[in-house]
N, CA, C and O atoms as a GROMACS GRO file, in nm:
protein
  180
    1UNK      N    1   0.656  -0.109  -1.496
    1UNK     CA    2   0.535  -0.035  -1.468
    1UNK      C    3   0.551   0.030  -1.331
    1UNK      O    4   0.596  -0.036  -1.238
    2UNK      N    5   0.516   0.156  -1.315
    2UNK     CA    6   0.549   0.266  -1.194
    2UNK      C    7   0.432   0.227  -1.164
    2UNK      O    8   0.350   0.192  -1.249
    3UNK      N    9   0.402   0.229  -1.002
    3UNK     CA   10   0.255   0.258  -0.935
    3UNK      C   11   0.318   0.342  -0.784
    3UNK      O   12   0.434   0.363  -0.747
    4UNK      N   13   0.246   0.360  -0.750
    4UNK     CA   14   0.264   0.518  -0.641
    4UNK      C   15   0.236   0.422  -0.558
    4UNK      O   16   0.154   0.335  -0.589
    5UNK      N   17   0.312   0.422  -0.417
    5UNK     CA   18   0.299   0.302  -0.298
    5UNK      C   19   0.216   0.412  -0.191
    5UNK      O   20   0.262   0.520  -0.154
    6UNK      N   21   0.072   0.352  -0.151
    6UNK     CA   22  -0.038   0.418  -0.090
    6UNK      C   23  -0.045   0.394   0.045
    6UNK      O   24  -0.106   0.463   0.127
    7UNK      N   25   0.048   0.250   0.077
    7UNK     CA   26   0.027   0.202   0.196
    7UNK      C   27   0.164   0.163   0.216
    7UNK      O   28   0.227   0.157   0.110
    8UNK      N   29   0.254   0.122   0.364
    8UNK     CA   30   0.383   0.048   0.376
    8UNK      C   31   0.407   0.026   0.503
    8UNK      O   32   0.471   0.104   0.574
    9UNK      N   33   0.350  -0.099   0.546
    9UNK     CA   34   0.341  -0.144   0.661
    9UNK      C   35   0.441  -0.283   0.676
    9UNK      O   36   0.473  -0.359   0.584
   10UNK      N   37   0.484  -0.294   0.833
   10UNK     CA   38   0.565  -0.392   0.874
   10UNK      C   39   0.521  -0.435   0.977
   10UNK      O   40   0.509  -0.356   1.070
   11UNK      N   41   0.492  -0.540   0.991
   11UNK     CA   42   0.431  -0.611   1.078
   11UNK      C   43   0.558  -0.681   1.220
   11UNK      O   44   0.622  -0.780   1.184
   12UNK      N   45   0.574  -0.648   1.311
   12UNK     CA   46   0.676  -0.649   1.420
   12UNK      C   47   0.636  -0.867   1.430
   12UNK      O   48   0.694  -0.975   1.416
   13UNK      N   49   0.472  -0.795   1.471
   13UNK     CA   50   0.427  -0.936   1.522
   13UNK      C   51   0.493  -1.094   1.422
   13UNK      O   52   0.544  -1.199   1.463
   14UNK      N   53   0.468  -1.055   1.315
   14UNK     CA   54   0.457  -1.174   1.270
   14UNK      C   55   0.599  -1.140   1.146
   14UNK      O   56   0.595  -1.203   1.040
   15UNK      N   57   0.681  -1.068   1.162
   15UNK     CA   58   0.759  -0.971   1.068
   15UNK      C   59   0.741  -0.999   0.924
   15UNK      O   60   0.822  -1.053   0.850
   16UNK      N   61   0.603  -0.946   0.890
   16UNK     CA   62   0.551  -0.957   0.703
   16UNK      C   63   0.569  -0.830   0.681
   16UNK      O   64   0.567  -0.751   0.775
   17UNK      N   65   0.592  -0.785   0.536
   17UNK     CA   66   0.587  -0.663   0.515
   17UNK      C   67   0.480  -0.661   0.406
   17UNK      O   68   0.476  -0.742   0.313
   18UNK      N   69   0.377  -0.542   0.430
   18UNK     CA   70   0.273  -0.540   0.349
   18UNK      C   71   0.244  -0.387   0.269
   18UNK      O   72   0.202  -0.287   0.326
   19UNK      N   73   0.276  -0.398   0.125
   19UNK     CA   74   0.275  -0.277   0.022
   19UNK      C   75   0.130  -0.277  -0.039
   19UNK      O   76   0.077  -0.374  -0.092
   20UNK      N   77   0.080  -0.163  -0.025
   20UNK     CA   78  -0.025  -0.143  -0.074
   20UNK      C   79  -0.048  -0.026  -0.195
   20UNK      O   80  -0.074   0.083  -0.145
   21UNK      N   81  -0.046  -0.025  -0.310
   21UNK     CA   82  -0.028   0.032  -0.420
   21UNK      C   83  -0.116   0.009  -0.578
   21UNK      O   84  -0.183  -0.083  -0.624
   22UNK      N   85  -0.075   0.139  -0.627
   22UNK     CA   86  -0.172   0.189  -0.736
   22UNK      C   87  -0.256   0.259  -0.743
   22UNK      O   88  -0.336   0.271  -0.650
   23UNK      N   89  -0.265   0.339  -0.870
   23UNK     CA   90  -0.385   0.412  -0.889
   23UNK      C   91  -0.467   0.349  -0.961
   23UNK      O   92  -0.580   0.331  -0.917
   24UNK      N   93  -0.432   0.300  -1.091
   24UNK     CA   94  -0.566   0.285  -1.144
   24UNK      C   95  -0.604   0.121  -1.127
   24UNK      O   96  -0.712   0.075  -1.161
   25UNK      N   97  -0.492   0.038  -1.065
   25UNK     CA   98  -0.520  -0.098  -0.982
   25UNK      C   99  -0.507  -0.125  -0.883
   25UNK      O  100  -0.393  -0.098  -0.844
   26UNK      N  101  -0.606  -0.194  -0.765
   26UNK     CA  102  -0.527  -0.244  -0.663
   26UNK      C  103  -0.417  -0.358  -0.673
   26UNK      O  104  -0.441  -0.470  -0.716
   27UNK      N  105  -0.293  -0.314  -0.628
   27UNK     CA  106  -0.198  -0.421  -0.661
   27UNK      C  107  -0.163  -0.398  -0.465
   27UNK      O  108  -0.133  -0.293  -0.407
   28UNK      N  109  -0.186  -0.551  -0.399
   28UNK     CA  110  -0.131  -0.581  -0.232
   28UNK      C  111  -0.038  -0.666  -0.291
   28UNK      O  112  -0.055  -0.732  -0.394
   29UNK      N  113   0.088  -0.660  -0.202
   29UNK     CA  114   0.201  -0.695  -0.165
   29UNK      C  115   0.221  -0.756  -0.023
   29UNK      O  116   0.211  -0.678   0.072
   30UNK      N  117   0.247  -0.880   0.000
   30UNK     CA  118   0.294  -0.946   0.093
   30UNK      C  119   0.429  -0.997   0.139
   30UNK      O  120   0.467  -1.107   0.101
   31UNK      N  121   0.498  -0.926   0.213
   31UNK     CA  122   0.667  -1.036   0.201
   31UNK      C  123   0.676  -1.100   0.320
   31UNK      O  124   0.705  -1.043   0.425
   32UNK      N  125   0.646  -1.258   0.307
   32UNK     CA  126   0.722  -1.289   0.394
   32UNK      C  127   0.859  -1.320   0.493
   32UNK      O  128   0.972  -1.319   0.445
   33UNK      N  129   0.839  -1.340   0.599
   33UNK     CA  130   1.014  -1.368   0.640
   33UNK      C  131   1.118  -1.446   0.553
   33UNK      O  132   1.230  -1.415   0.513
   34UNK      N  133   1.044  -1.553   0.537
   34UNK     CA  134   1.125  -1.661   0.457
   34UNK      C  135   1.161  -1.582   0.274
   34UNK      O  136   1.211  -1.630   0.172
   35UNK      N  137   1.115  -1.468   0.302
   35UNK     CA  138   1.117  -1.403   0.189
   35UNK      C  139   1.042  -1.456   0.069
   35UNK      O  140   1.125  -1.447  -0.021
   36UNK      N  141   0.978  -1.485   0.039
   36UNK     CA  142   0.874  -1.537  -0.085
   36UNK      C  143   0.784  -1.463  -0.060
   36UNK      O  144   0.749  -1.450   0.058
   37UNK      N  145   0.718  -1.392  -0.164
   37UNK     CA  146   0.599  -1.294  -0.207
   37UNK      C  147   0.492  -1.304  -0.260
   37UNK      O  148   0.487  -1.324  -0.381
   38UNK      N  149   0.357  -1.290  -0.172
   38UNK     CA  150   0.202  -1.334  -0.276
   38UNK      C  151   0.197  -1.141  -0.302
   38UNK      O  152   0.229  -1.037  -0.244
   39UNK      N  153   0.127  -1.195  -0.444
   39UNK     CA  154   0.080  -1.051  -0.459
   39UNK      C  155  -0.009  -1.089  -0.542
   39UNK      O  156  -0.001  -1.186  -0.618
   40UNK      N  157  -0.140  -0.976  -0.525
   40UNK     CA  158  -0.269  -1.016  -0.523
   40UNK      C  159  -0.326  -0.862  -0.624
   40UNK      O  160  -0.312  -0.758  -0.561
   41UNK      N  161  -0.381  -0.846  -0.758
   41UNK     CA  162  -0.366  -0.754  -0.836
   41UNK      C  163  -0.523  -0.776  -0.875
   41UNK      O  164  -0.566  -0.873  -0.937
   42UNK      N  165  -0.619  -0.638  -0.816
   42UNK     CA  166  -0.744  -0.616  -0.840
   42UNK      C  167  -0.799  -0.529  -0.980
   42UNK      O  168  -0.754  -0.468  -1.077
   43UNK      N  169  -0.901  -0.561  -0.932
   43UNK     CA  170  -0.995  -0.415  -1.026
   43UNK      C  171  -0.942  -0.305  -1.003
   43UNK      O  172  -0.850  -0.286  -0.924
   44UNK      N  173  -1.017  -0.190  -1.098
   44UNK     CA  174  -0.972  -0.074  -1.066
   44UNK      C  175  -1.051  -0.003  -0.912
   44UNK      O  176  -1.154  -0.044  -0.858
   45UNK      N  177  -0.996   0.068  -0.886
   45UNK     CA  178  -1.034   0.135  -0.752
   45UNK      C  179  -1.088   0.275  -0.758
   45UNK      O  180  -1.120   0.334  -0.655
   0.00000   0.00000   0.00000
């Protein structure tokens, strides 16, 4: 499934990387350092 990435932020402070994406869902993306990933998939927007 393609979704268009709306947001793509890196966090220096705490080094997370945070994807923010979709059109017709919110789908957030979290990576942590240790590398393991929450991702958190909403309503439509």
């Amino acid at each position: 499934m393609k979704q268009d990435i709306l947001l793509f932020f890196y966090d220096e402070d705490t080094n997370k990387f945070f994807i923010l994406a979709g059109k017709k869902a919110r789908i957030e993306v979290t990576v942590y350092p240790d590398s393991t990933a929450e991702v958190e998939i909403g309503d439509e927007i």
